[in-house]
PDB file of N, CA, C and O in Angstrom:
ATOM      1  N   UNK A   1     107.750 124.007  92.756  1.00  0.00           N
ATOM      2  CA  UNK A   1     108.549 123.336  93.740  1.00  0.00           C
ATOM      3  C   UNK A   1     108.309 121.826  93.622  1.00  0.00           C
ATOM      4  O   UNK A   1     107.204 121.325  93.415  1.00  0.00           O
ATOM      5  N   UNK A   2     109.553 121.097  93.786  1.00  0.00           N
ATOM      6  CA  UNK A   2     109.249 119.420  93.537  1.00  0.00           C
ATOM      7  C   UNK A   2     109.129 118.871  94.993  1.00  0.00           C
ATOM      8  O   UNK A   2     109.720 119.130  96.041  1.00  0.00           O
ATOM      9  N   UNK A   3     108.097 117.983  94.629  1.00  0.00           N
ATOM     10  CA  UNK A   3     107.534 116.814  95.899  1.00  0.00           C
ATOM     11  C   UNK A   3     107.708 116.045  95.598  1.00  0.00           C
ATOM     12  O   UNK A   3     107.078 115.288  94.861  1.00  0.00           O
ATOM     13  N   UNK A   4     109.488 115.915  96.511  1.00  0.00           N
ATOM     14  CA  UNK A   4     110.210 114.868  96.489  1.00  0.00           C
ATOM     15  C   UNK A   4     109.467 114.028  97.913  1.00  0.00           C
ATOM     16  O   UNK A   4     108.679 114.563  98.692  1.00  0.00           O
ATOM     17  N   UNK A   5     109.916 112.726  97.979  1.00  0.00           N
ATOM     18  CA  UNK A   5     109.437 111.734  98.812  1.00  0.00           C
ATOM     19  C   UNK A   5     110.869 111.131  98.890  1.00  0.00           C
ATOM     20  O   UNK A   5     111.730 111.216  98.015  1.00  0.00           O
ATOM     21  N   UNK A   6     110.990 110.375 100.350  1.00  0.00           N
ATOM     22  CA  UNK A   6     111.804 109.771 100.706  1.00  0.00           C
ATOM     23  C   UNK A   6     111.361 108.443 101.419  1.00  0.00           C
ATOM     24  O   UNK A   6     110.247 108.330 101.930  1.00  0.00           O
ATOM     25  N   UNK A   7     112.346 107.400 101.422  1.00  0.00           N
ATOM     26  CA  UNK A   7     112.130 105.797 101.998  1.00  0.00           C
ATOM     27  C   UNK A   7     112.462 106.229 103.647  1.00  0.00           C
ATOM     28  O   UNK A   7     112.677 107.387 104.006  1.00  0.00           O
ATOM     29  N   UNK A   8     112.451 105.085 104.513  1.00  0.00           N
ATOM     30  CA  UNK A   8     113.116 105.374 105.437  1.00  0.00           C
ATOM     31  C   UNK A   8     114.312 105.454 106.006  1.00  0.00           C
ATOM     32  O   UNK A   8     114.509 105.967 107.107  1.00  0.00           O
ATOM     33  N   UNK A   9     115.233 104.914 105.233  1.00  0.00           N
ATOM     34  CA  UNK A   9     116.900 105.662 104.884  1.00  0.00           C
ATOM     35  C   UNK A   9     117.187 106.858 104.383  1.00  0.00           C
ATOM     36  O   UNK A   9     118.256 107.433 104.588  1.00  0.00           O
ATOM     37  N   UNK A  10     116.244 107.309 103.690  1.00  0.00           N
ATOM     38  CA  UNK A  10     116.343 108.921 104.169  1.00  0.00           C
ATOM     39  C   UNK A  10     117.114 108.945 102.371  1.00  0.00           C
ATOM     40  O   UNK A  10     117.835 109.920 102.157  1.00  0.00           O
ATOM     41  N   UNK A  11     116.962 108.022 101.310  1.00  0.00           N
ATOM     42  CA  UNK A  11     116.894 108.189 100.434  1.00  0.00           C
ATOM     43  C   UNK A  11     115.812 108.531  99.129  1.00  0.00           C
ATOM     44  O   UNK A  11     114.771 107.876  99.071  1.00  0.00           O
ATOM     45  N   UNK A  12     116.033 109.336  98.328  1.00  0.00           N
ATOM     46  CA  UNK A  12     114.571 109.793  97.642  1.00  0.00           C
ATOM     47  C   UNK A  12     114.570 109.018  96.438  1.00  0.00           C
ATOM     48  O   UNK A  12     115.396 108.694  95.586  1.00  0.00           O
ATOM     49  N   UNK A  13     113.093 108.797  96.715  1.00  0.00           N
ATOM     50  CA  UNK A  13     112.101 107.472  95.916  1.00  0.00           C
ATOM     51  C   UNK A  13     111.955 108.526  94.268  1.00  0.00           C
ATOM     52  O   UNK A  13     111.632 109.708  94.144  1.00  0.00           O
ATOM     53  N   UNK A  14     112.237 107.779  93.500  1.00  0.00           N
ATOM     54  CA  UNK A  14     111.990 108.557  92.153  1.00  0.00           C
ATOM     55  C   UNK A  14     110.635 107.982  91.749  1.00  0.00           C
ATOM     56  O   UNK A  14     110.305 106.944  92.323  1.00  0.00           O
ATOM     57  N   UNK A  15     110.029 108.358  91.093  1.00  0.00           N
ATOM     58  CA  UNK A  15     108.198 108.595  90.902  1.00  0.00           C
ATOM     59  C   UNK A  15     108.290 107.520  90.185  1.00  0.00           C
ATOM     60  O   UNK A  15     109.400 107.287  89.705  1.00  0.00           O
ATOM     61  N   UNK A  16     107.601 106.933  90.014  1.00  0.00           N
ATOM     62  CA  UNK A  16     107.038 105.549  89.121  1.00  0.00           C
ATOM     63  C   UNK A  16     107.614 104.349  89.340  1.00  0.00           C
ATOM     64  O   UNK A  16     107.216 103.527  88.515  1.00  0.00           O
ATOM     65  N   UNK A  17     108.382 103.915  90.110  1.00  0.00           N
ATOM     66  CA  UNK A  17     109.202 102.904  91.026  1.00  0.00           C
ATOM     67  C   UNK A  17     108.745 102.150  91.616  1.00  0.00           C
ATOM     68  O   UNK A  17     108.582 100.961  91.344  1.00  0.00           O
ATOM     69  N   UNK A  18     108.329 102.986  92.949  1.00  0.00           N
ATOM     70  CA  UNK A  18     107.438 101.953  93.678  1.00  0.00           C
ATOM     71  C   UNK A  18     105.620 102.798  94.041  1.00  0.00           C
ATOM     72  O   UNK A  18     105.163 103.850  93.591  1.00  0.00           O
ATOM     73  N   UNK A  19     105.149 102.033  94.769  1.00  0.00           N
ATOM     74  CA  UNK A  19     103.480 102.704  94.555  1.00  0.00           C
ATOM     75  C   UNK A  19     102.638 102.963  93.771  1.00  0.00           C
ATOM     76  O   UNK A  19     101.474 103.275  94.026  1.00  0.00           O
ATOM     77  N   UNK A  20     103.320 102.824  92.365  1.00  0.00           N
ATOM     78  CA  UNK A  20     102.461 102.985  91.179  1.00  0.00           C
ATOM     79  C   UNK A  20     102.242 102.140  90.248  1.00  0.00           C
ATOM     80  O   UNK A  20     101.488 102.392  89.308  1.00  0.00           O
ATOM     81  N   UNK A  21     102.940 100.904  90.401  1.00  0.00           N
ATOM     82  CA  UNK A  21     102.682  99.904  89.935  1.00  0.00           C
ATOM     83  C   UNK A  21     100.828  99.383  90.032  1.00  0.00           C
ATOM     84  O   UNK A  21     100.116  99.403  91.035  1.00  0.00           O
ATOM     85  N   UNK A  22     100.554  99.065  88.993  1.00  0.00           N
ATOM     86  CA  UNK A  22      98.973  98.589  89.029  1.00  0.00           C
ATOM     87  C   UNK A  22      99.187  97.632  87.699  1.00  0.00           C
ATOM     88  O   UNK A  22      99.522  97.962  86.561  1.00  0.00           O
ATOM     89  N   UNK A  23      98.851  96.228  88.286  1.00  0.00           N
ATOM     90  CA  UNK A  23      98.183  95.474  87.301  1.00  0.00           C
ATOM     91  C   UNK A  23      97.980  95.310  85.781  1.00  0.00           C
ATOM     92  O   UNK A  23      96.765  95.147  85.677  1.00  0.00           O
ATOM     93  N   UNK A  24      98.461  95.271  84.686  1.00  0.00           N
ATOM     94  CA  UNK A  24      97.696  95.323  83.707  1.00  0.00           C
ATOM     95  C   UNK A  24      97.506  93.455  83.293  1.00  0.00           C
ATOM     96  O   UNK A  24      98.018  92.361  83.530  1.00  0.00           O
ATOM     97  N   UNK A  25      95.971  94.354  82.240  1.00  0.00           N
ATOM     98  CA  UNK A  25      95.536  92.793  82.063  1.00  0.00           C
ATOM     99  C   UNK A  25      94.623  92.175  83.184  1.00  0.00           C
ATOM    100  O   UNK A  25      94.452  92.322  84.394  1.00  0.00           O
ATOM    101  N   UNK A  26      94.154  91.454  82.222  1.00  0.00           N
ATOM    102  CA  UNK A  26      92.787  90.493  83.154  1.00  0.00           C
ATOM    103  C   UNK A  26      93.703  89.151  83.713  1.00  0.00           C
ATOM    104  O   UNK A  26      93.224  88.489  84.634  1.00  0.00           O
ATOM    105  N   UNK A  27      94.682  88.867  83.285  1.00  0.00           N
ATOM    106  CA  UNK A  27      95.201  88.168  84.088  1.00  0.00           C
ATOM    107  C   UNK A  27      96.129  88.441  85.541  1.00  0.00           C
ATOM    108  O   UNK A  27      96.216  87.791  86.583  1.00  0.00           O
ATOM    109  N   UNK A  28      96.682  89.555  85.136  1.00  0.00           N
ATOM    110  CA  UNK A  28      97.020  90.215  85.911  1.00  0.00           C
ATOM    111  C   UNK A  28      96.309  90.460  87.398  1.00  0.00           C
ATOM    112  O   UNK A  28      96.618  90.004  88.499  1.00  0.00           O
ATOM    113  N   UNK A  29      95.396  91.226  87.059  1.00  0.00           N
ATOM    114  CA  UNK A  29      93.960  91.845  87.745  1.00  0.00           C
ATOM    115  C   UNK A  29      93.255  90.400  88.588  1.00  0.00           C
ATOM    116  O   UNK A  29      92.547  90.547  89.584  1.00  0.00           O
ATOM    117  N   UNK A  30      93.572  89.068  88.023  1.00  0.00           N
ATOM    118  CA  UNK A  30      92.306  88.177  88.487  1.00  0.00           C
ATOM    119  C   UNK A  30      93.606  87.479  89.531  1.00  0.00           C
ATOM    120  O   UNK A  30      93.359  87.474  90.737  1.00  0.00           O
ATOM    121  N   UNK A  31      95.119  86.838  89.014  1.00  0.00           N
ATOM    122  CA  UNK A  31      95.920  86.901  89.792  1.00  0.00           C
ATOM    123  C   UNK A  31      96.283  87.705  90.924  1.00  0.00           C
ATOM    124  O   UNK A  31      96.812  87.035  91.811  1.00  0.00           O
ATOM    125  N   UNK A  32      96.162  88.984  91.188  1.00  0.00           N
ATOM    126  CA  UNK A  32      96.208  90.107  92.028  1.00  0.00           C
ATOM    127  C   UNK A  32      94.928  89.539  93.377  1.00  0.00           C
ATOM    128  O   UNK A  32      95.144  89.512  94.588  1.00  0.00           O
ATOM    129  N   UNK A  33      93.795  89.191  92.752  1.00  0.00           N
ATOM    130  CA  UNK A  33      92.445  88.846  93.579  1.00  0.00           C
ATOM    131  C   UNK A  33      92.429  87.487  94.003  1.00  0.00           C
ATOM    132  O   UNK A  33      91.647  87.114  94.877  1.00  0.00           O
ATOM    133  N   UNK A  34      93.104  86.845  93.536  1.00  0.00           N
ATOM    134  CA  UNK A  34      92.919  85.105  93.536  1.00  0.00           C
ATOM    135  C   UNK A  34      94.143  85.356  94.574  1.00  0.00           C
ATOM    136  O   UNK A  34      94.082  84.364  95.300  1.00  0.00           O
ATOM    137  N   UNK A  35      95.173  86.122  95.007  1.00  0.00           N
ATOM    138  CA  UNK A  35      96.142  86.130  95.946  1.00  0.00           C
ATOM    139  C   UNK A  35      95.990  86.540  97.085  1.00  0.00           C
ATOM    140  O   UNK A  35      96.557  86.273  98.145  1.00  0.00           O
ATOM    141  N   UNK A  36      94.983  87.379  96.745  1.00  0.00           N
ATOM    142  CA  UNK A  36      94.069  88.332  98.064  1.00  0.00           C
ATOM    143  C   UNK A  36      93.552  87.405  98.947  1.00  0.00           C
ATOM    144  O   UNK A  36      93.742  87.108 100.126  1.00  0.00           O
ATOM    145  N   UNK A  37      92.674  86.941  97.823  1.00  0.00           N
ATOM    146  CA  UNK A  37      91.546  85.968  98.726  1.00  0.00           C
ATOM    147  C   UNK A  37      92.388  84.697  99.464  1.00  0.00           C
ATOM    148  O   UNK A  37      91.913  84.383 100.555  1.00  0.00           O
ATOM    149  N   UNK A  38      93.130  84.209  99.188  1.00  0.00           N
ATOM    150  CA  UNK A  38      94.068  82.811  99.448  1.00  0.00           C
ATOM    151  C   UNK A  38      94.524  83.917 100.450  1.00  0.00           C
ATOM    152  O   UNK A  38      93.943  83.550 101.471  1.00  0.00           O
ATOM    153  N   UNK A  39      95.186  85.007 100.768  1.00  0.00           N
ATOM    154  CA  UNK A  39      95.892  85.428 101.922  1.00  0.00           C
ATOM    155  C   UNK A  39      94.625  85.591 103.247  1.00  0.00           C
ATOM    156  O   UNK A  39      94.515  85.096 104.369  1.00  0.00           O
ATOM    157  N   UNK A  40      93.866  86.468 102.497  1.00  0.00           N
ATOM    158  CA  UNK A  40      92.929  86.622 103.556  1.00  0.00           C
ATOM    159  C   UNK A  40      92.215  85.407 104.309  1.00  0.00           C
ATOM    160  O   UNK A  40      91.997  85.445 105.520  1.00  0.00           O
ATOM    161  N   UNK A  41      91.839  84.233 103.423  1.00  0.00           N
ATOM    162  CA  UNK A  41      90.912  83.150 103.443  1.00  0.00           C
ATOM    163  C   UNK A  41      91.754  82.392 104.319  1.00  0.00           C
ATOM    164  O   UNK A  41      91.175  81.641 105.104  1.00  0.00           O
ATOM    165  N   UNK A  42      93.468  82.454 104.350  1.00  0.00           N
ATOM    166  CA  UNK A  42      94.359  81.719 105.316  1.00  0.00           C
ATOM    167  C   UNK A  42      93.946  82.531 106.803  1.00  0.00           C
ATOM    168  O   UNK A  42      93.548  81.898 107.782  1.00  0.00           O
ATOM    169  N   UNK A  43      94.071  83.678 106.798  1.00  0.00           N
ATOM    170  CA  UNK A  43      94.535  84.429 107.805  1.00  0.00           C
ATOM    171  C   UNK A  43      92.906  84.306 109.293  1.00  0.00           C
ATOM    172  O   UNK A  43      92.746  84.532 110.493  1.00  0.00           O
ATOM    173  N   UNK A  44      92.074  83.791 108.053  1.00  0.00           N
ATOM    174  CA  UNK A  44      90.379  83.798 108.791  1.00  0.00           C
ATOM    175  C   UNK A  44      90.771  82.244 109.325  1.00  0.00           C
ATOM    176  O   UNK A  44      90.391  82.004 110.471  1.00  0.00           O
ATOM    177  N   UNK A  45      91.456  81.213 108.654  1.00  0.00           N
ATOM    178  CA  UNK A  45      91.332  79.981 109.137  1.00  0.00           C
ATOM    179  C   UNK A  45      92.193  79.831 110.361  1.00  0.00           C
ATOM    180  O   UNK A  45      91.813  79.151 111.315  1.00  0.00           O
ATOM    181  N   UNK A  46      93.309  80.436 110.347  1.00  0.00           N
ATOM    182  CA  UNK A  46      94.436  80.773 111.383  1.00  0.00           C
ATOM    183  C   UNK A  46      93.949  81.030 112.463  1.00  0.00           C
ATOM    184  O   UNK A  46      94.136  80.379 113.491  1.00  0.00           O
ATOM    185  N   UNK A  47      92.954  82.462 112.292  1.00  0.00           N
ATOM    186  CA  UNK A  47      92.610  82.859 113.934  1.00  0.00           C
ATOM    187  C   UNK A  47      90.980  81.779 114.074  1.00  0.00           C
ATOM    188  O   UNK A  47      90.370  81.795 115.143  1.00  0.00           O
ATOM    189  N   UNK A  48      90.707  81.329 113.447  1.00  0.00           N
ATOM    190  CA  UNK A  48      89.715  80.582 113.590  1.00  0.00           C
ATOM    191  C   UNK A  48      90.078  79.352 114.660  1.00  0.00           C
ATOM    192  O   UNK A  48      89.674  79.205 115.814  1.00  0.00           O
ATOM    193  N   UNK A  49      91.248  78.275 113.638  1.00  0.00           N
ATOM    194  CA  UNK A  49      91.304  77.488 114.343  1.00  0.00           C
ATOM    195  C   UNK A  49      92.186  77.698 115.816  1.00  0.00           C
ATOM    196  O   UNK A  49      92.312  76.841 116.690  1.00  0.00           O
ATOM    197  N   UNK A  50      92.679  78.904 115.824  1.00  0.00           N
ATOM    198  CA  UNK A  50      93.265  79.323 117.579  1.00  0.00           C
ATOM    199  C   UNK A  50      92.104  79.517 118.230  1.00  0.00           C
ATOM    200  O   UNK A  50      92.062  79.239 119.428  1.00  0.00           O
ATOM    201  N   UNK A  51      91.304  79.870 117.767  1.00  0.00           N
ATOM    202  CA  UNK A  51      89.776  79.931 118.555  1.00  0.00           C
ATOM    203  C   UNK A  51      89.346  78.992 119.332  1.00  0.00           C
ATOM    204  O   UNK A  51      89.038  78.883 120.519  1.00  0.00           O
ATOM    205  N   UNK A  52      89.431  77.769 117.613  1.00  0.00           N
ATOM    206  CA  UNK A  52      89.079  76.641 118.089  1.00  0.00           C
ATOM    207  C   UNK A  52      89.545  75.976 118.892  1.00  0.00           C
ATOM    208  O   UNK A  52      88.839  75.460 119.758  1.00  0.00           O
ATOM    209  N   UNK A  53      90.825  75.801 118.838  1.00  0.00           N
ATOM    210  CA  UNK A  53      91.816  74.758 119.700  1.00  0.00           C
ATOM    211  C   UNK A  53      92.421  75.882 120.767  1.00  0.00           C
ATOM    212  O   UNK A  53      93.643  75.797 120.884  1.00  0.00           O
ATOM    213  N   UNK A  54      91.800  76.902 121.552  1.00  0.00           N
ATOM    214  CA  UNK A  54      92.737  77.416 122.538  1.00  0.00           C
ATOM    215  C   UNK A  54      92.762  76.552 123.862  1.00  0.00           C
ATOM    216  O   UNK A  54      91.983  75.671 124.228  1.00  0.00           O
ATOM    217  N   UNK A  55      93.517  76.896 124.269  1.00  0.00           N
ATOM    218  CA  UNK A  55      93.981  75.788 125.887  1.00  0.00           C
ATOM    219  C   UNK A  55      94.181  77.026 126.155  1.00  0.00           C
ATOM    220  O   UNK A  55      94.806  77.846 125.483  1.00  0.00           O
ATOM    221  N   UNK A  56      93.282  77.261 127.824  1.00  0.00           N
ATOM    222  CA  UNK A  56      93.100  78.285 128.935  1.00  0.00           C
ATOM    223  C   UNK A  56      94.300  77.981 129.745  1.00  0.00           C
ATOM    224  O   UNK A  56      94.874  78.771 130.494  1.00  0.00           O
ATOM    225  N   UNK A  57      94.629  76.705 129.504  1.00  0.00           N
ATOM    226  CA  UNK A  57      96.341  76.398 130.443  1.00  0.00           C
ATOM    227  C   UNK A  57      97.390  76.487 129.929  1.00  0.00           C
ATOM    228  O   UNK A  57      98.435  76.237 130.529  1.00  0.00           O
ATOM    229  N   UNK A  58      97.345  76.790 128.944  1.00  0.00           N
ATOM    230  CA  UNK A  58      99.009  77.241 127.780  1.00  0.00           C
ATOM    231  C   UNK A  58      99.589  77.931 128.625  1.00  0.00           C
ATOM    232  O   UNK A  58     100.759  77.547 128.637  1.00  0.00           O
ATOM    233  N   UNK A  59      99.397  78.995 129.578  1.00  0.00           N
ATOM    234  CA  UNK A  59     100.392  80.090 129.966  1.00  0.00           C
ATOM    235  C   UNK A  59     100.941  79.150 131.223  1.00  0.00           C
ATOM    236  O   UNK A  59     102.151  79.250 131.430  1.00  0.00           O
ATOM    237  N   UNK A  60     100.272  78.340 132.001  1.00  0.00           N
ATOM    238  CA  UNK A  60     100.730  77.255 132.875  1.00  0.00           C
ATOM    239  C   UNK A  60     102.164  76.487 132.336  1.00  0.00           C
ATOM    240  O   UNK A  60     103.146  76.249 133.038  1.00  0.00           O
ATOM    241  N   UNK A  61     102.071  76.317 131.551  1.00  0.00           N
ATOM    242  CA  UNK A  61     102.747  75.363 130.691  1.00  0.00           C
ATOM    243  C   UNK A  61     104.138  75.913 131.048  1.00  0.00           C
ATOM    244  O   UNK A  61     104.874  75.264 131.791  1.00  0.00           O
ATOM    245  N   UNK A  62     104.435  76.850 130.640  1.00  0.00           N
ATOM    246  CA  UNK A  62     105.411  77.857 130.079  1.00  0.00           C
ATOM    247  C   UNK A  62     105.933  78.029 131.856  1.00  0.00           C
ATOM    248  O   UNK A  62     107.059  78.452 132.116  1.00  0.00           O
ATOM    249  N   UNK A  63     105.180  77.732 132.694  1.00  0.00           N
ATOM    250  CA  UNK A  63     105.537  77.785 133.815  1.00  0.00           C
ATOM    251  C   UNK A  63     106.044  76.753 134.888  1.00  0.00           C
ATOM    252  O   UNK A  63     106.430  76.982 136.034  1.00  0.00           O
ATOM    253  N   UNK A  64     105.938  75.477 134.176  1.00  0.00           N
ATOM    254  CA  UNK A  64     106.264  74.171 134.328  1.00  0.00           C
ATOM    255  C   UNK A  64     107.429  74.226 133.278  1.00  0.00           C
ATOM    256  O   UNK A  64     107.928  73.108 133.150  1.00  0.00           O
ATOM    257  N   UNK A  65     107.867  74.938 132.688  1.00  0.00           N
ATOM    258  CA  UNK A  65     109.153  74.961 131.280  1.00  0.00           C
ATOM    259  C   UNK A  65     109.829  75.516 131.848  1.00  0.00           C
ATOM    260  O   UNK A  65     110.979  75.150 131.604  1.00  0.00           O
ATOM    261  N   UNK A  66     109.762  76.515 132.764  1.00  0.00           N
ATOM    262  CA  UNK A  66     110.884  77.570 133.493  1.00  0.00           C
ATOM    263  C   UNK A  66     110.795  77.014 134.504  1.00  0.00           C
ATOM    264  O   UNK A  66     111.466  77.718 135.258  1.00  0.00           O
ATOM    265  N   UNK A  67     110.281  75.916 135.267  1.00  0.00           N
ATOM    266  CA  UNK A  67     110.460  75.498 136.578  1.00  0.00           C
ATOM    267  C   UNK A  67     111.688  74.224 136.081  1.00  0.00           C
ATOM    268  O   UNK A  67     112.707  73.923 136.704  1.00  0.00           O
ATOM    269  N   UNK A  68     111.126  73.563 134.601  1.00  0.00           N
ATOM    270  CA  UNK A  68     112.518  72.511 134.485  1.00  0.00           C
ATOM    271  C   UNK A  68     113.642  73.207 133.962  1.00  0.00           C
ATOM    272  O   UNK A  68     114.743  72.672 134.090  1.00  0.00           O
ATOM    273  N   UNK A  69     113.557  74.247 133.425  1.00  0.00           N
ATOM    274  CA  UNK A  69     114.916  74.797 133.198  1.00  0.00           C
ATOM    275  C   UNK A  69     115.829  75.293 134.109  1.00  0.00           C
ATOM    276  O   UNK A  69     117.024  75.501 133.896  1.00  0.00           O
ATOM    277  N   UNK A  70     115.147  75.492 135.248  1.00  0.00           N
ATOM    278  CA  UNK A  70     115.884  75.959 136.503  1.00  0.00           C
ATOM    279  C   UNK A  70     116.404  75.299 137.570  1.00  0.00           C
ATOM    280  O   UNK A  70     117.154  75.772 138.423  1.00  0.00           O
ATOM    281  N   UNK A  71     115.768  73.622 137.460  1.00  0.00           N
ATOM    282  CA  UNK A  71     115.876  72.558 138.016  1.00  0.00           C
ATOM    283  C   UNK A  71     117.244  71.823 137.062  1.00  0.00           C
ATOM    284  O   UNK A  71     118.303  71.314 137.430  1.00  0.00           O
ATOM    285  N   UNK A  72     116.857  71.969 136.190  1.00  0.00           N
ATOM    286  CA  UNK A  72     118.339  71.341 135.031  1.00  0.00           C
ATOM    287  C   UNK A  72     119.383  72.418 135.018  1.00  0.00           C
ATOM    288  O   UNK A  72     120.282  72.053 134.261  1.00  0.00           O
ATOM    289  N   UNK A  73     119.661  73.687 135.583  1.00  0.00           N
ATOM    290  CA  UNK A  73     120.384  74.883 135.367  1.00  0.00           C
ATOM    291  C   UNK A  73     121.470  74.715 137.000  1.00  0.00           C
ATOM    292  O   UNK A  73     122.672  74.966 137.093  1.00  0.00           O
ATOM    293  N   UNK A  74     120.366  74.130 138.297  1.00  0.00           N
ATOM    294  CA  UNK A  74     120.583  73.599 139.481  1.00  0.00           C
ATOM    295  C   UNK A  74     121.748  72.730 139.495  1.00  0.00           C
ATOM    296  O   UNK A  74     122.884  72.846 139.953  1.00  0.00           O
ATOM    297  N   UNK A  75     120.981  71.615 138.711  1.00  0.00           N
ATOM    298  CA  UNK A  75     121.714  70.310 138.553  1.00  0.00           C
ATOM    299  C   UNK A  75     123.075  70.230 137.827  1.00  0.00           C
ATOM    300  O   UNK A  75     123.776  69.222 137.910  1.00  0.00           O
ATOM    301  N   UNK A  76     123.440  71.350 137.093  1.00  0.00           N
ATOM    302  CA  UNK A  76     124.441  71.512 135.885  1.00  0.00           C
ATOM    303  C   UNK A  76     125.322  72.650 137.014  1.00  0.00           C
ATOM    304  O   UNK A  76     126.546  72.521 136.981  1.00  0.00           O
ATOM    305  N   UNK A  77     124.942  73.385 137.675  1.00  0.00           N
ATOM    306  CA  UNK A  77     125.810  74.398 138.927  1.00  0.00           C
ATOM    307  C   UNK A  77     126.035  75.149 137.706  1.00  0.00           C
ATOM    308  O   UNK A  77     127.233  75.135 137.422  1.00  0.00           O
ATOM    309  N   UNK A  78     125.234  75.887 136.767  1.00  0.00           N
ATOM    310  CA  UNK A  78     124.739  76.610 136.088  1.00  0.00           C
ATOM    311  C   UNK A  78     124.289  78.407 136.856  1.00  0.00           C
ATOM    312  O   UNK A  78     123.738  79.257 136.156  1.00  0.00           O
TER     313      UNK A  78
END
């Protein structure tokens, strides 16, 4: 019996297409890792510096933004 697989359109994936792709070559292989690390090494600096720079009053903000939009929405007979 064949183990067919399907995408999520509900069309079937023929074998060696997608998922089985691997690397060949040391360039290949060191490109593959050198992309890793640059994604991951971004993704550590990202939540890092939100760490760093969070403001406990950001959600305030957003509440002074909907108080002028509703004041300019007033003014317009919006």
């Amino acid at each position: 019996m064949r183990d067919d697989q399907f995408d999520s359109f509900g069309e079937p994936i023929l074998r060696g297409h997608l998922g089985d792709v691997k690397p060949q070559g040391r360039a290949a292989r060191w490109t593959m890792r050198a992309g890793t690390v640059l994604f991951w090494s971004l993704v550590v600096a990202i939540l890092s510096a939100r760490a760093l720079y969070f403001d406990p009053d950001f959600a305030t903000k957003f509440d002074q933004l909907a108080a002028l939009s509703h004041s300019v929405r007033t003014m317009l007979g919006v």
